[in-house]
N, C-alpha and C positions, 0 to 999 in steps of 0.2 A: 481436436482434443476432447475426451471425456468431462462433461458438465461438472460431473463427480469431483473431476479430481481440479479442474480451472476455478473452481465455486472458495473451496480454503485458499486459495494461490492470488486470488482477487482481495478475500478478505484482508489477506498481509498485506496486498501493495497500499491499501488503504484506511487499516488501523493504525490509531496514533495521531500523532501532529495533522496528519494527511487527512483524514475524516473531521478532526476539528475543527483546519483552519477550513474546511469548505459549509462547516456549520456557521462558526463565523462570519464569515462572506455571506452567506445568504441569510444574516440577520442585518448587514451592512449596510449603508446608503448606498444607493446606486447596485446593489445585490444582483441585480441580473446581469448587468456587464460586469463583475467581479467574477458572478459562479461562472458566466460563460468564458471569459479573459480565462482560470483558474483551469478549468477542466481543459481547453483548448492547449493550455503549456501543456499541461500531463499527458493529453492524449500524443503529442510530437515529442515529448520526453520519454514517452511509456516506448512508442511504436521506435524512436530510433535505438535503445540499450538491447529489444527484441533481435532489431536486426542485424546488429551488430553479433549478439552472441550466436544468432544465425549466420552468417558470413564466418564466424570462427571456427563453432562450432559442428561445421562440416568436415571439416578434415582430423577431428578427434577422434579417435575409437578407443575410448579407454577397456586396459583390462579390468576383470570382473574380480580380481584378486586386491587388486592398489583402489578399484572403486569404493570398494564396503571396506576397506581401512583407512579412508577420506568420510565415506558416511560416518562411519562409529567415533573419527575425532570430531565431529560434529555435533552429533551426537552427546555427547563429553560436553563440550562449550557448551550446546545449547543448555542442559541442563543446570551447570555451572552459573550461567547468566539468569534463569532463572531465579533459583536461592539467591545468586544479589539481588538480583529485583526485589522478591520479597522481605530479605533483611533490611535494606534501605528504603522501604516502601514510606515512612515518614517523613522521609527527605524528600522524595518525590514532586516533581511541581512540573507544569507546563513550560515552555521557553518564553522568555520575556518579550521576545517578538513579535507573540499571539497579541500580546495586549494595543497593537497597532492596528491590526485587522481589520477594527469596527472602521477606522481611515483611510483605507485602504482604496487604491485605484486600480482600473482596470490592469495598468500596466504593472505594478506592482504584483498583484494576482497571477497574470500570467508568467509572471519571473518566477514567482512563490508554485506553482504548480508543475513549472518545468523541472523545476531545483528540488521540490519533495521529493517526485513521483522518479528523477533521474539519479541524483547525487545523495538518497536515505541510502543505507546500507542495508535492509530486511531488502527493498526495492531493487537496488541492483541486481542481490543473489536471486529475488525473481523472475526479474527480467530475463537474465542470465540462464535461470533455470528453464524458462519456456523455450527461448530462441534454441539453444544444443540441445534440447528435449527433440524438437521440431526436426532441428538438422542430423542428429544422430538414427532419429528415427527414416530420415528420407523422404519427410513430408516439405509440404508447399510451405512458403511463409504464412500465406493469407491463413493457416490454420491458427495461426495466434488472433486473428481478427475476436473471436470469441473472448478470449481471455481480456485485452485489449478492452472491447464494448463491454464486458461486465464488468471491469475495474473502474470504469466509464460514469458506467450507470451508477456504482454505489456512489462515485465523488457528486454525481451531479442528486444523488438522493435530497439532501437537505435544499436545493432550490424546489423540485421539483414539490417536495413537503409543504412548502410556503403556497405554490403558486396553486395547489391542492386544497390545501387547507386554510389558504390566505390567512385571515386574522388568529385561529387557531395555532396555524403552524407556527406564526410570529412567537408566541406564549411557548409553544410546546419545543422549540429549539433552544431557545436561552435555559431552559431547564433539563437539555439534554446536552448544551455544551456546558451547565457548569457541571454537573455531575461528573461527567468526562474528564472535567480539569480536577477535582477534590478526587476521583478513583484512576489517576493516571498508568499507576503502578499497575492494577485491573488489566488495563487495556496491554500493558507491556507484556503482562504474563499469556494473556490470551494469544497475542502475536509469538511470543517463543512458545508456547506452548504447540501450536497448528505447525509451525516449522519441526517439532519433536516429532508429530505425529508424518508430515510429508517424510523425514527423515528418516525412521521405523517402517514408513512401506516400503521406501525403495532398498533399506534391510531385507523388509520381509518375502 
C-alpha cells in the first residue's frame, strides 16, 4: 500500500480515546508493561478485523454505480456528524474510564487496547477498509503489515517519548494529555474530517 495514503488511515485508527489512553499508560505506574500489555492487544486486535475483512472481502466485486452511491451517503453522515460535533462541542468530555488509567494493569491495558483498537467504530470501518482494499485489489495480506506497524508505531509514540526524553517527556505528556481531554471535540473533528477527505478520493 501507498505511504500516502496508510499515513491518514493510521492517524484514525488512533485519534481519540486510543492516542489518550496510550498517553495515560505511559504516564502510569508500572508504564512500560501497561504501554507494552496496551499496544500488544491492538496489534492482535488490529491484525485480526484486517483479516477477516480480508477473507470477506475477496469474493466482493462491487459495482462502480451502487459504490459511489454508498460513498456519497457517507459522505452525507460524515458531514452530518461533524456539525454535531461542533454544536455540542461544550458538552464534550473524555469517558469516565480514563480516569482509571493512572491504575491501570498490565492486564487491564491489554483488554483496553484489544477493545479500542477492535470494537471503536472509525476502527473497524478501518480495518475494514484495508483488508477488501487488499483483497479486491489481488494483493497478499502481509501488504497490510505496513498499515498495521504504523498504527503501531503512533500508539507506542507516548512511551517511546518518555524513555527519550525520560524526565522531560514525563512533564511534556500530562500536558499533552490534559489538552487533549479540554479539546476533545478538536480531536473528533479531525478524525471525521480525514475520513471526508479518504471519502472524496475514492469519489474522486
Amino acid at each position: 500500500m501507498d505511504f500516502l495514503k496508510i499515513l491518514p488511515m493510521a492517524f484514525v485508527m488512533i485519534a481519540g480515546p486510543q492516542i489518550l489512553s496510550a498517553i495515560f499508560l505511559a504516564t502510569s505506574e508500572g508504564w512500560r508493561r501497561n504501554s507494552a500489555a496496551y499496544v500488544f492487544g491492538a496489534a492482535l486486535s488490529i491484525s485480526a478485523f484486517v483479516t477477516i475483512a480480508f477473507l470477506i472481502g475477496g469474493g466482493i466485486k462491487p459495482d462502480d454505480g451502487s459504490s459511489d452511491t454508498l460513498y456519497v451517503i457517507v459522505l452525507v453522515l460524515l458531514v452530518a456528524a461533524a456539525i454535531h460535533v461542533y454544536l455540542k462541542r461544550e458538552e464534550s468530555e473524555p469517558p469516565k474510564w480514563m480516569g482509571k488509567l493512572q491504575d491501570a494493569t498490565p492486564r487491564f491495558s491489554f483488554t483496553l487496547g484489544f477493545l479500542l483498537l477492535g470494537i471503536f467504530p472509525t476502527d473497524i470501518l478501518t480495518s475494514f477498509a484495508v483488508g477488501s482494499y487488499l483483497a479486491n485489489k489481488s494483493d497478499s495480506i502481509l501488504q497490510a503489515l505496513p498499515f498495521v506497524g504504523l498504527t503501531l508505531l503512533f500508539l507506542a509514540t507516548p512511551a517511546l517519548l518518555v524513555i527519550a526524553l525520560r524526565e522531560r517527556g514525563q512533564v511534556l505528556l500530562p500536558k499533552i494529555r490534559d489538552w487533549m481531554n479540554t479539546n476533545s471535540w478538536v480531536v473528533n473533528e479531525i478524525v471525521i474530517g480525514l475520513f471526508i477527505l479518504l471519502t472524496l478520493n475514492n469519489l474522486l
